[in-house]
Legacy VTK file of the C-alpha trace (Angstrom):
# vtk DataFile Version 3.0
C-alpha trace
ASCII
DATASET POLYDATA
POINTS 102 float
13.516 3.548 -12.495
13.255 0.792 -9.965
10.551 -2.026 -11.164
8.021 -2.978 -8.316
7.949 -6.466 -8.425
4.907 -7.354 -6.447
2.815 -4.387 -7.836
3.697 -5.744 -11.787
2.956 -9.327 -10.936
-0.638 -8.103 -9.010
-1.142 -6.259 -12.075
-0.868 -8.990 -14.601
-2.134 -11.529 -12.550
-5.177 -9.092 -12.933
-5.183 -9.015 -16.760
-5.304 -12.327 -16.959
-7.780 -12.953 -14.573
-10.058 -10.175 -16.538
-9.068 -12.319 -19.449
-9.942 -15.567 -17.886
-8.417 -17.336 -20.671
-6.390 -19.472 -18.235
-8.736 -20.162 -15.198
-8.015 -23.723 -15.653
-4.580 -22.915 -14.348
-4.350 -23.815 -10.810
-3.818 -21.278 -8.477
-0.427 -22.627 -7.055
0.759 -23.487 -10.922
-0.356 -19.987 -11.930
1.583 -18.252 -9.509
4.777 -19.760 -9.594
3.726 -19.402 -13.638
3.841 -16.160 -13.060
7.026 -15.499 -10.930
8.948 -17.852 -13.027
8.236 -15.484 -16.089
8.691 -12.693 -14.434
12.566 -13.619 -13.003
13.238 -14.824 -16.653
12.282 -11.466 -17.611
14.417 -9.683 -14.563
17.841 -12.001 -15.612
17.410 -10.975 -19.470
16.983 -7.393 -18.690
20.262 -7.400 -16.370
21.715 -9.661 -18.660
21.183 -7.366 -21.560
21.854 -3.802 -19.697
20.316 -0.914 -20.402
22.598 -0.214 -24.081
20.875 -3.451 -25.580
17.668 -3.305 -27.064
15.113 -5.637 -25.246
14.576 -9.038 -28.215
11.323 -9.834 -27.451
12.070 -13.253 -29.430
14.875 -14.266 -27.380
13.292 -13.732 -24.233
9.571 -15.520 -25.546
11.928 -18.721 -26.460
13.554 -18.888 -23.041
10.696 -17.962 -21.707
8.338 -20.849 -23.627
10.991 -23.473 -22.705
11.742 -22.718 -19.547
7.677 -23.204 -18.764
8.066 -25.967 -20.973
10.361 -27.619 -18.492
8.199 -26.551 -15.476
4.802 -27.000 -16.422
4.461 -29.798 -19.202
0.693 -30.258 -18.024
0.272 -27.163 -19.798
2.320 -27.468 -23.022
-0.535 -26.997 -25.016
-1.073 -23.594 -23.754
2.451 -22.335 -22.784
3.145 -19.921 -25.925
-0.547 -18.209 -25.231
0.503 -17.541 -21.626
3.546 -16.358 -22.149
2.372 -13.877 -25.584
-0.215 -13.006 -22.925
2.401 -12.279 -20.049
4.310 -10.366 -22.434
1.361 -7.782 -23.421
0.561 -7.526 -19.974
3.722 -6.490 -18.547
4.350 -4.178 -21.690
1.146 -2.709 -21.062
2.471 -2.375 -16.891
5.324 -0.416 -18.187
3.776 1.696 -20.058
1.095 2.793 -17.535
3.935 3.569 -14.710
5.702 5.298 -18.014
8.643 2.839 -17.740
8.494 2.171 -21.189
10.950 4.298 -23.864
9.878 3.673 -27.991
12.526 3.651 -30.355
LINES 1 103
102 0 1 2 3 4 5 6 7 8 9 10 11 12 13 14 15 16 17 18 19 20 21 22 23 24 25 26 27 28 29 30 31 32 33 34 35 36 37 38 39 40 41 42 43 44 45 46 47 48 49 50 51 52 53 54 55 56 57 58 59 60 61 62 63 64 65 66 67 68 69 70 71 72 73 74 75 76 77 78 79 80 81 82 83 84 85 86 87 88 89 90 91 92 93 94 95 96 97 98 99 100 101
């Protein structure tokens, strides 16, 4: 199964404005947020292949310091976004039935 890129990232860009948890983000910051996470995410997952199971620690630390790096205006709230991130893409997979439980 192919991942569609821009329809995951409009669909967690959705959660979390639903969530509004991070509407202090700026728009710009919040989308390149966003992508960032997401690429991080595309790199482990061909980095890992599809015999690997997917460590959901591994990719939260890169993910955490890579924002981190990025975005140290927002250091406060980095782990939230990216826990948050990480449900909403799970719960992407899951609804285009992407997503296979051990």
């Amino acid at each position: 199964m192919i991942l569609e890129l821009a329809e995951a990232k409009t669909y967690i860009a959705e959660k979390f404005a639903n969530q509004g948890d991070f509407d202090f983000v700026s728009e710009t910051d919040f989308g390149e947020m966003l992508d960032a996470l997401i690429a991080l995410d595309i790199a482990y997952l061909d980095e890992i292949g599809e015999e690997d199971p997917y460590d959901e620690d591994v990719i939260f630390d890169r993910m955490t310091d890579e924002l981190n790096k990025k975005f140290p205006a927002y250091k406060t709230y980095i782990m939230r976004f990216v826990d948050d991130y990480m449900d909403f893409m799970e719960q992407y997979l899951v609804s285009i039935d992407a997503v296979e439980w051990e």
